[in-house]
C-alpha positions as CSV (number, residue, x, y, z in Angstrom):
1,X,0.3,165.8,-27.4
2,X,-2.4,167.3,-29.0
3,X,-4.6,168.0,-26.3
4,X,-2.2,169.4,-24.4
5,X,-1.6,171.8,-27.5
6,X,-5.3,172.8,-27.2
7,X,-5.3,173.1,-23.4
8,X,-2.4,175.1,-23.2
9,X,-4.0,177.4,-26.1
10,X,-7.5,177.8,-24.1
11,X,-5.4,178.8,-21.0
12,X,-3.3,181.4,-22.8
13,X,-6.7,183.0,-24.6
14,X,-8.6,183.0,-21.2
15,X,-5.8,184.9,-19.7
16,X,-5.4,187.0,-22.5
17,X,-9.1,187.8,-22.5
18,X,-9.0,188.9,-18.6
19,X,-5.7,191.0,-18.9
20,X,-7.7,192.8,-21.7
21,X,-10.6,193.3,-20.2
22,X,-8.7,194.2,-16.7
23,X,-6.6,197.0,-19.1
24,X,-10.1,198.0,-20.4
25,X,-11.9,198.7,-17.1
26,X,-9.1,200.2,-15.4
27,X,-8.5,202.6,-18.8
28,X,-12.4,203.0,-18.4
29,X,-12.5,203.9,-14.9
30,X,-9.5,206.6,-15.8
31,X,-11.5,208.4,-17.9
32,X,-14.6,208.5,-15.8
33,X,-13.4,208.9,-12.4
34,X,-9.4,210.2,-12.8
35,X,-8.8,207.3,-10.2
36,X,-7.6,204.1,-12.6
37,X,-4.7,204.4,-15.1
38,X,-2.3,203.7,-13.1
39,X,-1.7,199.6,-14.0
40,X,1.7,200.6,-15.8
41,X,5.2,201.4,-13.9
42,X,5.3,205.5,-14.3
43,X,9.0,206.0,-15.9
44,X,8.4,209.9,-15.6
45,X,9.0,209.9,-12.0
């Protein structure tokens, strides 16, 4: 039980770690080229 516990823990901080970095570059690419930004539904429209 407890290793699944710790498996299920690395899992969740990997993906955590990638959908970060993912927001990151895409935030960082928005401010650089005007072309990212654009991960999150648009409720204005």
């Amino acid at each position: 039980m407890k290793k699944t516990a710790v498996k299920a823990l690395i899992i969740f901080i990997i993906f955590f770690t990638g959908a970060s970095c993912l927001l990151y570059l895409d935030s960082m690419c928005a401010e650089t080229t005007g072309e990212g930004g654009k991960l999150v539904l648009n409720i204005e429209n």
